[in-house]
N, CA and C atoms as an extended XYZ file, in Angstrom:
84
Properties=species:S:1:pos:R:3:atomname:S:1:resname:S:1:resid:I:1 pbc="F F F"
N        75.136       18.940       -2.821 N   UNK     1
C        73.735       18.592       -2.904 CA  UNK     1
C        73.463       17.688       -4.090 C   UNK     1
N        72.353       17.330       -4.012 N   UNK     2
C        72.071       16.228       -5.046 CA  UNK     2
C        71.291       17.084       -6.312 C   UNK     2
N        71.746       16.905       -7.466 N   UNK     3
C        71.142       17.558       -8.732 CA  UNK     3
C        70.032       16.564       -9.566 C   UNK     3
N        69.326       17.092      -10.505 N   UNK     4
C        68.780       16.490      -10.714 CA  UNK     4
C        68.248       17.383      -12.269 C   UNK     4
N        68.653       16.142      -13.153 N   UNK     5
C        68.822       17.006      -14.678 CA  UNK     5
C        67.454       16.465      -15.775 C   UNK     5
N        66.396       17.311      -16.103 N   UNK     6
C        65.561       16.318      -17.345 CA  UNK     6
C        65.640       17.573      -18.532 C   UNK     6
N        65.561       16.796      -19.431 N   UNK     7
C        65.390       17.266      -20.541 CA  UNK     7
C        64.049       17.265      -21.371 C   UNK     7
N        63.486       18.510      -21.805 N   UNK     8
C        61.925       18.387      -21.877 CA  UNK     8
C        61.796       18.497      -24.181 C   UNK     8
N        60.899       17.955      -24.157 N   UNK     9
C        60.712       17.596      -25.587 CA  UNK     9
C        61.277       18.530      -26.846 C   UNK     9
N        61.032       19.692      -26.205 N   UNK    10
C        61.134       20.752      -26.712 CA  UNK    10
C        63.112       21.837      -26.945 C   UNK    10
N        63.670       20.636      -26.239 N   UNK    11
C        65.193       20.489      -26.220 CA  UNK    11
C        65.265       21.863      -24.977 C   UNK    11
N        64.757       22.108      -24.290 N   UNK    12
C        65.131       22.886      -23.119 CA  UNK    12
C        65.332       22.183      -21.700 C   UNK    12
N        66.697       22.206      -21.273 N   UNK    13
C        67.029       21.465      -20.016 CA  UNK    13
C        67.112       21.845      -18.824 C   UNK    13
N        66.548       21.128      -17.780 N   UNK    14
C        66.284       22.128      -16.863 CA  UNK    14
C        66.971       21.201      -15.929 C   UNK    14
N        67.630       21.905      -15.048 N   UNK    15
C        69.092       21.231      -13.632 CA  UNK    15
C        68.325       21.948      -12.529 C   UNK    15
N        68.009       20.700      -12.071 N   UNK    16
C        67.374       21.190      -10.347 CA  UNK    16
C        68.584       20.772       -9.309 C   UNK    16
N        68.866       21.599       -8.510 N   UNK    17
C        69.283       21.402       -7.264 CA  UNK    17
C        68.152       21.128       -6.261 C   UNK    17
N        68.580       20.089       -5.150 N   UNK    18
C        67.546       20.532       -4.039 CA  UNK    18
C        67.771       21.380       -3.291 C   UNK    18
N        66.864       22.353       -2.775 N   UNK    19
C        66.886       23.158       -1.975 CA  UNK    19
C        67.100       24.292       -2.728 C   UNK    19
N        67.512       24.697       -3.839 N   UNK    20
C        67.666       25.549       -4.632 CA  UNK    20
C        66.688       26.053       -5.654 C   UNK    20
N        66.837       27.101       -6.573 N   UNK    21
C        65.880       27.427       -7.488 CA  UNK    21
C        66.195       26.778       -8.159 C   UNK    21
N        65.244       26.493       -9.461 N   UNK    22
C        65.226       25.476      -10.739 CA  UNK    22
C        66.653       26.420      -11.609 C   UNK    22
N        67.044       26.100      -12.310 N   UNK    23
C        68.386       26.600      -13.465 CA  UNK    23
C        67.847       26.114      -14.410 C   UNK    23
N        67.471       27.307      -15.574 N   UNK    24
C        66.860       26.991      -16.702 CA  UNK    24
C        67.922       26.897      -17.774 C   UNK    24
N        68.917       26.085      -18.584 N   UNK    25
C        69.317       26.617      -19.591 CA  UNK    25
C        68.751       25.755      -21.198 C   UNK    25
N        68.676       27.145      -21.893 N   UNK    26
C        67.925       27.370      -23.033 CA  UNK    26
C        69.031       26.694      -24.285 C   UNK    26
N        68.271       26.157      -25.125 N   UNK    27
C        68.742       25.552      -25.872 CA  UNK    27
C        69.553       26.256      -27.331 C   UNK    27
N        70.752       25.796      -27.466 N   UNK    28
C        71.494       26.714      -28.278 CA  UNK    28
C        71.197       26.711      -29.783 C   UNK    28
């Protein structure tokens, strides 16, 4: 499937799949 990665201001990145749930990972 096609992914789809942004990174939000706050340094938390979030990896979407389509068709899938969002995948949150938290910044280390």
């Amino acid at each position: 499937g096609k992914l789809i990665f942004t990174l939000e201001k706050n340094g938390t990145a979030h990896i979407k799949s389509v068709g899938l749930a969002r995948v949150d990972i938290l910044p280390r």
